[in-house]
C-alpha positions in Angstrom: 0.0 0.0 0.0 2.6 2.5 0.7 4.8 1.3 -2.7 1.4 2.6 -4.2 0.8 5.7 -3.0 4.4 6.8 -3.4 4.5 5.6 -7.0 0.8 7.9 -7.1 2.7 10.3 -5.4 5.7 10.5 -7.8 3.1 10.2 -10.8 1.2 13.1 -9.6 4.3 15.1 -8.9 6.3 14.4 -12.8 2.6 15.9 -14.0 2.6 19.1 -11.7 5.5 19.7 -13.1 5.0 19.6 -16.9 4.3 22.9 -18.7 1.3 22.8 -20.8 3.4 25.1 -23.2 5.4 23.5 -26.0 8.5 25.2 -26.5 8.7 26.4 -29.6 12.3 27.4 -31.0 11.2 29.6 -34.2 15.0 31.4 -34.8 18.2 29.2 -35.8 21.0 30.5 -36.5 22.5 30.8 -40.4 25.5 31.5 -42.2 26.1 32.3 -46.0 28.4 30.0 -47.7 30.1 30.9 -50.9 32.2 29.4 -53.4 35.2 30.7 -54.3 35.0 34.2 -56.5 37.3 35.8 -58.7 39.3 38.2 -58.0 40.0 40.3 -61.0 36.9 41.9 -63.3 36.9 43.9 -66.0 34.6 47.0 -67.2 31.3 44.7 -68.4 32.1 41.9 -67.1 29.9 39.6 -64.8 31.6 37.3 -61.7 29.2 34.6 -60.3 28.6 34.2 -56.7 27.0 30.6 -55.9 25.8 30.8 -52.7 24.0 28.6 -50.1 22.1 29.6 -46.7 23.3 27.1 -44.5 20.9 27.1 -41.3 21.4 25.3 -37.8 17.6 24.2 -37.4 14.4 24.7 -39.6 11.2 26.5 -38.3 8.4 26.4 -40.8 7.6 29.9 -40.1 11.4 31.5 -41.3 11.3 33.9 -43.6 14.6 36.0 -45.7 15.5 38.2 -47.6 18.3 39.8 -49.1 19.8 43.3 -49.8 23.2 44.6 -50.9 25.5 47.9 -50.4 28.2 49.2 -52.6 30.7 51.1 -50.8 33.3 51.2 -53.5 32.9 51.6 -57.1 29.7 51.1 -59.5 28.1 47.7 -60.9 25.4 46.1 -60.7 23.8 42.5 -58.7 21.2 40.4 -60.5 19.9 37.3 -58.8 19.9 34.5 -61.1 16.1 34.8 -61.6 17.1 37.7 -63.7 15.9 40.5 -60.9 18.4 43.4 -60.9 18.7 44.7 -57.0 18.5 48.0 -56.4 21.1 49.1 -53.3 19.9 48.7 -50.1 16.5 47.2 -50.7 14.9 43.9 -49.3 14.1 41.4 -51.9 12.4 37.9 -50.5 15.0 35.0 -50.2 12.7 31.9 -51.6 15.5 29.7 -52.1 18.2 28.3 -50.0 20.9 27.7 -53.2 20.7 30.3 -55.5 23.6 32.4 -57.7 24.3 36.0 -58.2 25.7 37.7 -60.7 27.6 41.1 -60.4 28.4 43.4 -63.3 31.0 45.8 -62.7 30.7 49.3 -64.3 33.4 51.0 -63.2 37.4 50.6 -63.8 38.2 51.2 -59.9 38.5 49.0 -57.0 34.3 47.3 -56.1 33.1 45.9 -53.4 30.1 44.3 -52.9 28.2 43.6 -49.3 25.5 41.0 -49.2 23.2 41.2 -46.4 20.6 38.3 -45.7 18.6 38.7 -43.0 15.9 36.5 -41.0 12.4 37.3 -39.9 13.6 37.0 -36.1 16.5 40.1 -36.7 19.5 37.9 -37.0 21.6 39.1 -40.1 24.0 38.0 -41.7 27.1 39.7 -44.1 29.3 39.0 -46.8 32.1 41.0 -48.5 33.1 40.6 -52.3 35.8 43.0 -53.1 37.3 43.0 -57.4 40.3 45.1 -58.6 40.2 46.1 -62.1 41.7 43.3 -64.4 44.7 45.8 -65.1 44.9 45.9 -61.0 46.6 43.5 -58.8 44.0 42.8 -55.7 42.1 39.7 -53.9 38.7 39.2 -53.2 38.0 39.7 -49.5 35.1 37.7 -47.8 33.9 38.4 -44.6 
């Protein structure tokens, strides 16, 4: 009898101390992985950037998108749906793999940041710096 009412006891103590909340995580963290890019472009010409957003976890509800600055030089950044990006405005992230293409229009030194950035506020950036193919440089990637 006393085996009984401690195993009630026990039983009745693991409920009381369940929460009735599930524990949702909705934000994992993510990183932007690159291949390698050239270093070197010309006046015209275009230097792919194959990407993939890596992520630690998956919540149905994630949402991102992506933007880009240019601090240094001129060009432009076309997804490779075809849509040109304007600087510094948010374009929906549907895809996880995906390519960019950036066409440089000026003869000096151009760097490119990539921003990707979640529906929870975590963010994410990547440099892509090109010397003119006269110029000795690297790209930088950060």
């Amino acid at each position: 009898m006393k085996k009984l009412f401690l195993a009630a006891l026990a039983a009745l103590g693991l409920l009381s101390s369940c929460d009735k909340e599930l524990d949702v995580q909705q934000a994992y963290k993510f990183e932007l992985e690159t291949m390698p890019v050239q270093k070197r472009i010309a006046v015209g010409e275009t230097a792919e950037i194959r990407c993939t957003l890596v992520r630690e976890g998956e919540y149905a509800g994630a949402r991102y998108t992506i933007r880009y600055f240019q601090p240094d030089g001129h060009g432009e950044l076309r997804m490779d749906d075809g849509t040109l990006f304007a600087p510094n405005d948010r374009y929906p992230l549907e895809r996880f793999s995906f390519r960019l293409y950036y066409t440089s229009r000026s003869d000096d030194q151009q760097t490119v940041d990539v921003y990707i950035e979640d529906n929870m506020g975590q963010l994410v950036q990547r440099s892509f710096t090109f010397q003119n193919e006269t110029g000795a440089g690297s790209t930088e990637e950060s």
